[in-house]
C-alpha positions as CSV (number, residue, x, y, z in Angstrom):
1,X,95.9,107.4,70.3
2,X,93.4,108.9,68.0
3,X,93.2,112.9,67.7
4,X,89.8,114.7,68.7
5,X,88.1,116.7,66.4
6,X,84.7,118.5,67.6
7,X,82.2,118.0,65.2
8,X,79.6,121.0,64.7
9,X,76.4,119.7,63.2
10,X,73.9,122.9,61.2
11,X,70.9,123.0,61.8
12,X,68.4,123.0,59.5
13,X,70.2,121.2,56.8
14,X,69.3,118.7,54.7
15,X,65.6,117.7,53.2
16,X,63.2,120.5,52.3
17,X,59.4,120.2,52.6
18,X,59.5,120.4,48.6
19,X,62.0,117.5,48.6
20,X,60.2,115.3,50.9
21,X,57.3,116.4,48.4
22,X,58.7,115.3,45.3
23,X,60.0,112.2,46.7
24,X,56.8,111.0,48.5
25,X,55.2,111.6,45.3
26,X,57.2,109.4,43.6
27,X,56.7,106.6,45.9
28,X,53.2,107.2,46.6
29,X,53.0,106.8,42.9
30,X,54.5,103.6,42.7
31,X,51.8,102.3,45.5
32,X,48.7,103.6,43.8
33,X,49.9,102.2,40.1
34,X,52.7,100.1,40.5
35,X,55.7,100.1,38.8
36,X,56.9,101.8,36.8
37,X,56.3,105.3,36.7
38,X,58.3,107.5,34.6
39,X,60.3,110.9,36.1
40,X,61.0,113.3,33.7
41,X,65.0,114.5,34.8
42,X,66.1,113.7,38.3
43,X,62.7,114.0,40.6
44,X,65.6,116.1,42.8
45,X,69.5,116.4,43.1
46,X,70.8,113.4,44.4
47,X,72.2,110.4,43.4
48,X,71.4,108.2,46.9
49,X,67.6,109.9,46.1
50,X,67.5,109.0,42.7
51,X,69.1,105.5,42.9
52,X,66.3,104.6,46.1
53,X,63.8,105.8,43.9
54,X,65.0,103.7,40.5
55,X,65.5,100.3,42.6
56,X,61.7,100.7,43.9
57,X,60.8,101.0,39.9
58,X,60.9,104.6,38.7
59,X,62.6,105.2,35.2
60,X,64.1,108.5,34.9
61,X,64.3,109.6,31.3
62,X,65.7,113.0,29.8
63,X,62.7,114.2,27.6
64,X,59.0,112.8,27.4
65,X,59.2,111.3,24.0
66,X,61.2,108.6,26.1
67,X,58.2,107.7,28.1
68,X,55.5,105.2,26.9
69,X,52.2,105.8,25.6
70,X,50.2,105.3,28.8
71,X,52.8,105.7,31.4
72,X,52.2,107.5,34.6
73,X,54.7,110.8,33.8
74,X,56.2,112.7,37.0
75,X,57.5,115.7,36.9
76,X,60.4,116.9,39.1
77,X,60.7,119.2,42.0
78,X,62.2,121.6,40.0
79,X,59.7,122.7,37.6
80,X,58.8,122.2,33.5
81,X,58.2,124.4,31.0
82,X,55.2,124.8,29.3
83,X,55.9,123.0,26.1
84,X,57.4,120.3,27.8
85,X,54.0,119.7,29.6
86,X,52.3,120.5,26.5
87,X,54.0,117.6,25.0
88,X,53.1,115.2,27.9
89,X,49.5,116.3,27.3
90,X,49.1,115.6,23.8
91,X,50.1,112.3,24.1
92,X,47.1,112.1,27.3
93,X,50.3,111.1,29.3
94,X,48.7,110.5,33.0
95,X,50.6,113.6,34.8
96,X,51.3,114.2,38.5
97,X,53.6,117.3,38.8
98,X,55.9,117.4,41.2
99,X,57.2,120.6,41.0
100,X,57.7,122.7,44.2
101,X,54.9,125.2,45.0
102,X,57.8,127.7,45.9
103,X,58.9,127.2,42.5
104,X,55.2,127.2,41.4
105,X,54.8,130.5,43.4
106,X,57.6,132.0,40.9
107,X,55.6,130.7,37.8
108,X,53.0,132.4,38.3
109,X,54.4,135.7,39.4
110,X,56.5,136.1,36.6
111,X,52.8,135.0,34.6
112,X,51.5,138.4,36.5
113,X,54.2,140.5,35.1
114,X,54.2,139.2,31.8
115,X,50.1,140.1,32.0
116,X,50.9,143.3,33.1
117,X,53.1,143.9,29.8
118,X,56.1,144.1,32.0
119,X,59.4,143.1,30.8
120,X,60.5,140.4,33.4
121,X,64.1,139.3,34.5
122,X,64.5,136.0,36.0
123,X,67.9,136.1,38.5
124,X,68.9,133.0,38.4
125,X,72.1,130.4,36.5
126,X,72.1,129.2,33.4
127,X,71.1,125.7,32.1
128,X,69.3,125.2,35.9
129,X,66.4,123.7,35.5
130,X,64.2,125.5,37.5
131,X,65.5,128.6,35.5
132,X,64.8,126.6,32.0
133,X,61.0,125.6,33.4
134,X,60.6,129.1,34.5
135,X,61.8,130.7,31.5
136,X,59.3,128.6,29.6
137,X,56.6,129.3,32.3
138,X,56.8,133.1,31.6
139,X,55.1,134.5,28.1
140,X,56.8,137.6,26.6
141,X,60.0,138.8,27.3
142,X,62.0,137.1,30.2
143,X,66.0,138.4,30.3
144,X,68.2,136.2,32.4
145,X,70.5,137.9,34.4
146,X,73.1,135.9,37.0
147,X,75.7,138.9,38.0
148,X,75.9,143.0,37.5
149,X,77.3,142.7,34.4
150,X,74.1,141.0,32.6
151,X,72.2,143.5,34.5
152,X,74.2,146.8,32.8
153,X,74.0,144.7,29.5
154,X,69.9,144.4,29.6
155,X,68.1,146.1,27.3
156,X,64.2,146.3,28.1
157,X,61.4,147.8,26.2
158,X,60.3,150.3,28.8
159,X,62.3,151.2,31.5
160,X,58.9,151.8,33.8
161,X,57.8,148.5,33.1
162,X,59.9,145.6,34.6
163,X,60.0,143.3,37.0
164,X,62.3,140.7,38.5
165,X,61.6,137.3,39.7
166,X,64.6,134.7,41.4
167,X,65.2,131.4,41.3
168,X,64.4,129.7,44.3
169,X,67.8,128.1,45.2
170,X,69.3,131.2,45.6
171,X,68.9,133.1,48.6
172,X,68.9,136.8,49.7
173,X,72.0,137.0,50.2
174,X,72.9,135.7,46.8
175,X,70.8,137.8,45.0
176,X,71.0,141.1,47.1
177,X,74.1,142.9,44.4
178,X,71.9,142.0,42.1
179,X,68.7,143.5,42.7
180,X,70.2,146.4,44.1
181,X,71.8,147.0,40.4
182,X,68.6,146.5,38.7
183,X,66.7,148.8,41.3
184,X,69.6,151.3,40.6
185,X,68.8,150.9,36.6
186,X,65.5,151.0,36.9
187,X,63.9,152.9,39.6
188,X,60.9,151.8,39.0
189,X,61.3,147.9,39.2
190,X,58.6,145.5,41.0
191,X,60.1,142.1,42.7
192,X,59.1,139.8,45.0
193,X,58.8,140.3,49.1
194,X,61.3,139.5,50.6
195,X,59.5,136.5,52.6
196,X,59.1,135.2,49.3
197,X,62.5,133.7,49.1
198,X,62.7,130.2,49.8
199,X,62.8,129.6,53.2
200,X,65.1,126.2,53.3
201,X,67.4,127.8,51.2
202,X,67.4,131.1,53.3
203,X,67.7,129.2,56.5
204,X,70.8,126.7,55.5
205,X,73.1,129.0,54.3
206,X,72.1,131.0,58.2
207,X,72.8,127.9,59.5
208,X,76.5,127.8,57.8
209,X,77.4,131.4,58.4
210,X,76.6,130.8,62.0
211,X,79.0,128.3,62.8
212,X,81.9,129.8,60.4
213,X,83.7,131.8,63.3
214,X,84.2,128.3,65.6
215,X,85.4,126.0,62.8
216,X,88.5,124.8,60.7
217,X,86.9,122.4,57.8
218,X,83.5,122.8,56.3
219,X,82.2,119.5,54.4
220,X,78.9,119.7,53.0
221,X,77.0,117.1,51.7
222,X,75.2,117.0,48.6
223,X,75.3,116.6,44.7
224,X,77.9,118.4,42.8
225,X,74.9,119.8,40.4
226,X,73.5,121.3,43.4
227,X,73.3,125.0,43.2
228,X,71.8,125.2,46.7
229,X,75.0,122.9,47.8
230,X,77.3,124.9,46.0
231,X,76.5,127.7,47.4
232,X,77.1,126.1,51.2
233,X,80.5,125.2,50.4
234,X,81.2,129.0,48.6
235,X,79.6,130.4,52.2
236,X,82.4,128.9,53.9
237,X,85.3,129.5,51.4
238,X,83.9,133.5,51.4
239,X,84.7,133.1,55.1
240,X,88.7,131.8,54.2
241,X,87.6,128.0,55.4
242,X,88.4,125.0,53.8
243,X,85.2,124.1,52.5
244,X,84.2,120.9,50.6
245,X,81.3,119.1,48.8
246,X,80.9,115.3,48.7
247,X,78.5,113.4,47.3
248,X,78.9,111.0,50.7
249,X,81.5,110.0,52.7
250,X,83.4,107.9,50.0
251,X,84.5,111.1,48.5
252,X,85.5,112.4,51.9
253,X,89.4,112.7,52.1
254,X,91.4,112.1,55.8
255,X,94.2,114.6,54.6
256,X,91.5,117.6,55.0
257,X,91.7,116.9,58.5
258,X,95.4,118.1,58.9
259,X,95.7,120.6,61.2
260,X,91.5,120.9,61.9
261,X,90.3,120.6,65.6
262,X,86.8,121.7,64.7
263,X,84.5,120.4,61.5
264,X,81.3,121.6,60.4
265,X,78.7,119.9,58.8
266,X,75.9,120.8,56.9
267,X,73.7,119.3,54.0
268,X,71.7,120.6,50.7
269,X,68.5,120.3,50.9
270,X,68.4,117.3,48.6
271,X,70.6,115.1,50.5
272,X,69.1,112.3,53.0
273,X,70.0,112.4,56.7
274,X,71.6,109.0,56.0
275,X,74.4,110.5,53.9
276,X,75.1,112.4,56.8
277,X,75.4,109.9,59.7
278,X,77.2,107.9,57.3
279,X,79.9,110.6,56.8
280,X,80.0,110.8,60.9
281,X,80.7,106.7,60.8
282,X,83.5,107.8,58.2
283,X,84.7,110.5,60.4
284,X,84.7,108.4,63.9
285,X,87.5,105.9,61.7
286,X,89.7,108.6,61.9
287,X,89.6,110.3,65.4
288,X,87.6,110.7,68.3
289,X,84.4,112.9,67.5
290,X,82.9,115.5,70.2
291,X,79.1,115.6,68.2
292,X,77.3,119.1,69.2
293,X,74.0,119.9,67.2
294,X,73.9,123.9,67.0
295,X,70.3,125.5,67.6
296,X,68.8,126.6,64.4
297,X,65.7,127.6,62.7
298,X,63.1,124.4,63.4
299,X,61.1,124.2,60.3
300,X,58.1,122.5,60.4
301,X,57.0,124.2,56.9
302,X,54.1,121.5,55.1
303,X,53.1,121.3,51.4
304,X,50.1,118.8,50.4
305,X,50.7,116.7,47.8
306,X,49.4,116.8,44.7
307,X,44.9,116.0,43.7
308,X,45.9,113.0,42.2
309,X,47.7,110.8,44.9
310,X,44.8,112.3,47.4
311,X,42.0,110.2,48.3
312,X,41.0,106.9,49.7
313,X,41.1,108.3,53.0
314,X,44.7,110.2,52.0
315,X,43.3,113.6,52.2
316,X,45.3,114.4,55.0
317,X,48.2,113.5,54.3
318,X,51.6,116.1,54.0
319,X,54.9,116.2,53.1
320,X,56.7,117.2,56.3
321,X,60.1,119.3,56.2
């Protein structure tokens, strides 16, 4: 007789509007010019993404001088820096930019600061790449800080004149030690609202804490360079659960389920829905599942897509969260 286990779905999880974004770029890129069309890094952070993308003809290449002369250039959802599209440019690469206007939203605050002759710290990891194409987004001084020890380390210009910006995978939460270091330090700091944080981000790792009291195993699914995924699984560890990331249910493994009644489930926000009813298929091998979806946030956030796929009676059209 198989054992039961109740299965706790989060919700939201899963695709982003700024996912969906990137990714109908991509494709509606391939329709307009055919294939192929170059990505510059992974358009977002997943494999099942990136592989769907590549069989439909997009090359993904490291750094522009890869691309051909000629070649429709994409870049990803997570932002470039300004050299990087300088380089496109001078080569009159055809350019569609993918990046995500929450992302874009950062740029160009931490553009403000720098104007403003304000020393600006970017809260944020290391070797990201939103953090690189941000950092390179940002004239002047930009000091990157990911814990209170960077921040007691800084040394700025002028201690009236700063400002901190965040990465967008990172949510209030993360950041909140953080910032209140730096506003302790410098009294005088400007940041963002906090509405300003991303909102998928935000409303995922809600969506985790909510269900952390009622559950004995948290798998979440999404890629292992991830930050928004890692931070899912951390959520649940913080909270003493057994908490794993999978890249999809191949990597899932039966002896997790030893003594667990209850599982949540929950996905970064660049992991398909597919990956997730796969992992349920995986799951339903080894007991009897009792599926409940928990009420969430409903998200129904819409970003246009960029001036150069629009047109030819696609001036409508959205990518929808």
């Amino acid at each position: 007789m198989k054992p039961k286990y109740k299965v706790l779905l989060a919700q939201p999880r899963g695709f982003c509007a700024g996912v969906e974004r990137a990714i109908e770029i991509v494709e509606r890129a391939l329709e307009i010019h055919g294939a192929p069309v170059y990505v510059r890094h992974e358009i977002v952070h997943n494999k099942r993404v990136v592989d769907t993308l590549r069989q439909k003809g997009a090359v993904f290449v490291d750094e522009v001088d890869e691309i051909p002369d000629d070649s429709v250039t994409i870049f990803s959802a997570h932002g470039i820096s300004e050299a990087v599209e300088n380089q496109a440019r001078l080569r009159n690469l055809p350019i569609i930019d993918a990046t995500c206007p929450l992302v874009s939203k950062v740029h160009k605050e931490g553009q403000n600061h720098s104007k403003s002759n304000r020393d600006v710290i970017l809260i944020g990891h290391a070797g990201h790449p939103e953090v690189e194409g941000t950092m390179g987004r940002i004239p002047g001084q930009v000091h990157l800080v990911t814990n209170v020890d960077d921040v007691n380390a800084l040394e700025i210009r002028d201690q009236n004149e700063v400002a901190y910006v965040t990465q967008t995978t990172l949510s209030v939460d993360d950041t909140r030690d953080i910032i209140e270091a730096l506003k302790k330090r410098f009294p005088k700091i400007i940041g963002p609202d906090v509405r300003d944080i991303c909102y998928a981000t935000q409303n995922r790792q809600q969506a985790v804490r909510y269900v952390t009291d009622d559950i004995d195993l948290l798998l979440v699914v999404g890629a292992q360079n991830s930050s928004n995924s890692n931070r899912l699984k951390e959520i649940g560890a913080e909270h003493n659960i057994p908490s794993h990331l999978i890249d999809d249910a191949t990597s899932f493994d039966p002896n997790w389920l030893e003594d667990v009644s209850t599982i949540g489930i929950t996905a970064g926000a660049s992991a398909p829905e597919e990956l997730v009813t796969e992992l349920l298929a995986r799951l339903d091998e080894y007991g009897e599942i009792d599926l409940e979806l928990v009420a969430g946030v409903e998200e129904n956030i819409q970003f246009k897509l960029p001036p150069e796929l629009l047109g030819d009676g696609n001036q409508d059209s959205k990518a929808r969260a």
